[in-house]
C-alpha positions as CSV (number, residue, x, y, z in Angstrom):
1,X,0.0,0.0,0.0
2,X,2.7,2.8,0.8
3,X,7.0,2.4,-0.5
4,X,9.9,4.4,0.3
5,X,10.0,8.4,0.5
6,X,6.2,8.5,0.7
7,X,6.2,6.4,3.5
8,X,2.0,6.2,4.8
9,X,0.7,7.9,1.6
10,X,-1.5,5.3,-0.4
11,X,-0.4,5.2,-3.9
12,X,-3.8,6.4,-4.9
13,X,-2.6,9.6,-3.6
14,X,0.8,10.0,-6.2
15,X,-2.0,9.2,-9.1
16,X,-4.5,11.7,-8.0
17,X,-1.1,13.8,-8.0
18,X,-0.4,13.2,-11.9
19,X,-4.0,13.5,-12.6
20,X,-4.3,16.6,-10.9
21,X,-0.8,18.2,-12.9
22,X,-2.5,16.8,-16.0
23,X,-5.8,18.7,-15.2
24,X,-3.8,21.9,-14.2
25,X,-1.4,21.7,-17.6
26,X,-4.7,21.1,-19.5
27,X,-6.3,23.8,-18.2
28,X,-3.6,26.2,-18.8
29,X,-3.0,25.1,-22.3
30,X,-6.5,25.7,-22.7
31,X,-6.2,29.0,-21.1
32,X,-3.6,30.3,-23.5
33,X,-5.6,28.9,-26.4
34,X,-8.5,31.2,-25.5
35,X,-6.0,34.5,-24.9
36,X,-4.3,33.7,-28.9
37,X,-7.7,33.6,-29.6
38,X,-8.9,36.5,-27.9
39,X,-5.7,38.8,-29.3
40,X,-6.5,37.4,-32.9
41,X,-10.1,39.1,-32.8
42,X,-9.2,41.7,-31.2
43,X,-6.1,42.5,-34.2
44,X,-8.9,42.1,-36.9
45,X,-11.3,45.5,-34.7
46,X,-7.9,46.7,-34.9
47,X,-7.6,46.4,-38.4
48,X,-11.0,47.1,-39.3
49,X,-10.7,50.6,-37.5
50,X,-7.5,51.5,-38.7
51,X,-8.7,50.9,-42.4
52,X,-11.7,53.2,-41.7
53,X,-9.8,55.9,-40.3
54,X,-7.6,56.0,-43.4
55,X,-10.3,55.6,-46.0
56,X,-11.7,58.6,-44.0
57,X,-8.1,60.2,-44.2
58,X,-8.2,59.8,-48.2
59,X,-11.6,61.0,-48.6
60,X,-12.3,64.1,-50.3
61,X,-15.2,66.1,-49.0
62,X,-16.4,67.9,-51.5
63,X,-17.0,65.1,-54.0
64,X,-19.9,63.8,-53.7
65,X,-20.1,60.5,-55.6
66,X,-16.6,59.7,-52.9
67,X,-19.0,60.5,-49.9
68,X,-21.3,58.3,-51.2
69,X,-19.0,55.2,-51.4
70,X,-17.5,56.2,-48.2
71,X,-20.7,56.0,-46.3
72,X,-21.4,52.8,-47.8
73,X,-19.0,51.6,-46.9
74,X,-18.9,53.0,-43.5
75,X,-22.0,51.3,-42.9
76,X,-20.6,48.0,-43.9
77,X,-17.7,47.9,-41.8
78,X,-19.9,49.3,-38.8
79,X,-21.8,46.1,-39.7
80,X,-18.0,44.3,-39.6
81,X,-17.4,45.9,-36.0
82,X,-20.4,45.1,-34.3
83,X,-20.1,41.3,-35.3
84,X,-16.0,41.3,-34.6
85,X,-17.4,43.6,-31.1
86,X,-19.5,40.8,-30.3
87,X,-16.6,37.9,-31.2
88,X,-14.8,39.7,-28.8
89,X,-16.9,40.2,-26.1
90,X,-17.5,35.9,-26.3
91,X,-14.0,35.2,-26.4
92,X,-13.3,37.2,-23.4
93,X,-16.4,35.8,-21.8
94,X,-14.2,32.1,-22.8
95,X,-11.0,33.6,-21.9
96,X,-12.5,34.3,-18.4
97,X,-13.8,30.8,-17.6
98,X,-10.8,28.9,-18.7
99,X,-9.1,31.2,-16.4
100,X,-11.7,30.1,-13.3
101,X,-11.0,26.3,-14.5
102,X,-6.9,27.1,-14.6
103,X,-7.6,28.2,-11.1
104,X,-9.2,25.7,-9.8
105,X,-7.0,23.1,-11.3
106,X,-4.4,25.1,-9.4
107,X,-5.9,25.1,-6.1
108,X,-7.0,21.7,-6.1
109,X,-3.3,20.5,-6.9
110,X,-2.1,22.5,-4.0
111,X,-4.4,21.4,-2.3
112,X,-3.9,17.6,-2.8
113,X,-0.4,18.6,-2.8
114,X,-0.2,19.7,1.0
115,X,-2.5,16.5,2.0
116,X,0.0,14.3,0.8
117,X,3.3,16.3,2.5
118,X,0.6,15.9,5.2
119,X,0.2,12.2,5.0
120,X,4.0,11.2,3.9
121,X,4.9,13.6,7.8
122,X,2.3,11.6,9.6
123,X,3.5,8.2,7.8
124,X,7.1,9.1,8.5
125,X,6.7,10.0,12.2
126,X,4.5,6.6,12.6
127,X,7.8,4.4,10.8
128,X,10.4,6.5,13.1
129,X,8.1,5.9,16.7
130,X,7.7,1.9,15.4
131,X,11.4,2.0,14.8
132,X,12.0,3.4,18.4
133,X,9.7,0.8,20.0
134,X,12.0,-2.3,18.0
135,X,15.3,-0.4,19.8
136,X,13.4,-0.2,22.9
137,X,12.5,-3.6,23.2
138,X,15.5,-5.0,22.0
139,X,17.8,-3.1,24.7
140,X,15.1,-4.2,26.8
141,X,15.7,-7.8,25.7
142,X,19.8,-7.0,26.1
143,X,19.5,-5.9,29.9
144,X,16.6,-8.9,30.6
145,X,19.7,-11.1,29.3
146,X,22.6,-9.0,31.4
């Protein structure tokens, strides 16, 4: 049931260990998925507004059929922002929860973590008081024999 350095742990305990890193690495991997994601949508609203601002730049104000196109196309990529707005607004809502579950992958190692330093102490204090009892009884023995 228990071997060598983790002397009175179970070995359940060493693979809730490995599943807990797993779950912890998982989560953060998933974590940093959802910030590239986040950063990629918010580059294309980036994009999209810097291309308005210069087609605004080149525009010429006093032609007419020009200020037509540019308001069409104004319109369009207002369309484009709201939509990319919205993308964004979901992947930070994402971003946020794999953030929670990164969390609580972390606390639940730690957790599991300080159970088992807790349990290997308790196991080694239990090997070194059995180990004092044998050398009791067998100087007890050696002076019964004197």
């Amino acid at each position: 049931m228990t071997d060598g350095p983790t002397r009175g742990v179970p070995k359940v305990y060493g693979s809730l260990q490995r599943l807990r890193e797993h779950t912890r690495r998982e989560a953060q991997m998933e974590m940093a998925r959802a910030e590239v994601e986040r950063d990629r949508v918010q580059e294309r609203l980036d994009a999209l507004n810097a291309g308005v601002d210069r087609a605004r730049a080149q525009l010429d104000p006093l032609d007419a059929e020009a200020l037509s196109t540019y308001h069409n196309f104004r319109l369009q990529e207002a369309l484009r922002e709201r939509r990319e707005t919205a993308r964004l607004a979901q992947r930070e809502r994402e971003l946020e929860t794999r953030r929670g579950h990164h969390l609580r992958s972390v606390r639940d190692e730690l957790t599991l973590d300080a159970l088992v330093e807790e349990l290997n102490a308790r196991g080694q204090e239990d090997f070194r008081r059995a180990e004092r009892r044998q050398m009791d009884e067998i100087a007890g023995r050696r002076k019964a024999g004197s």
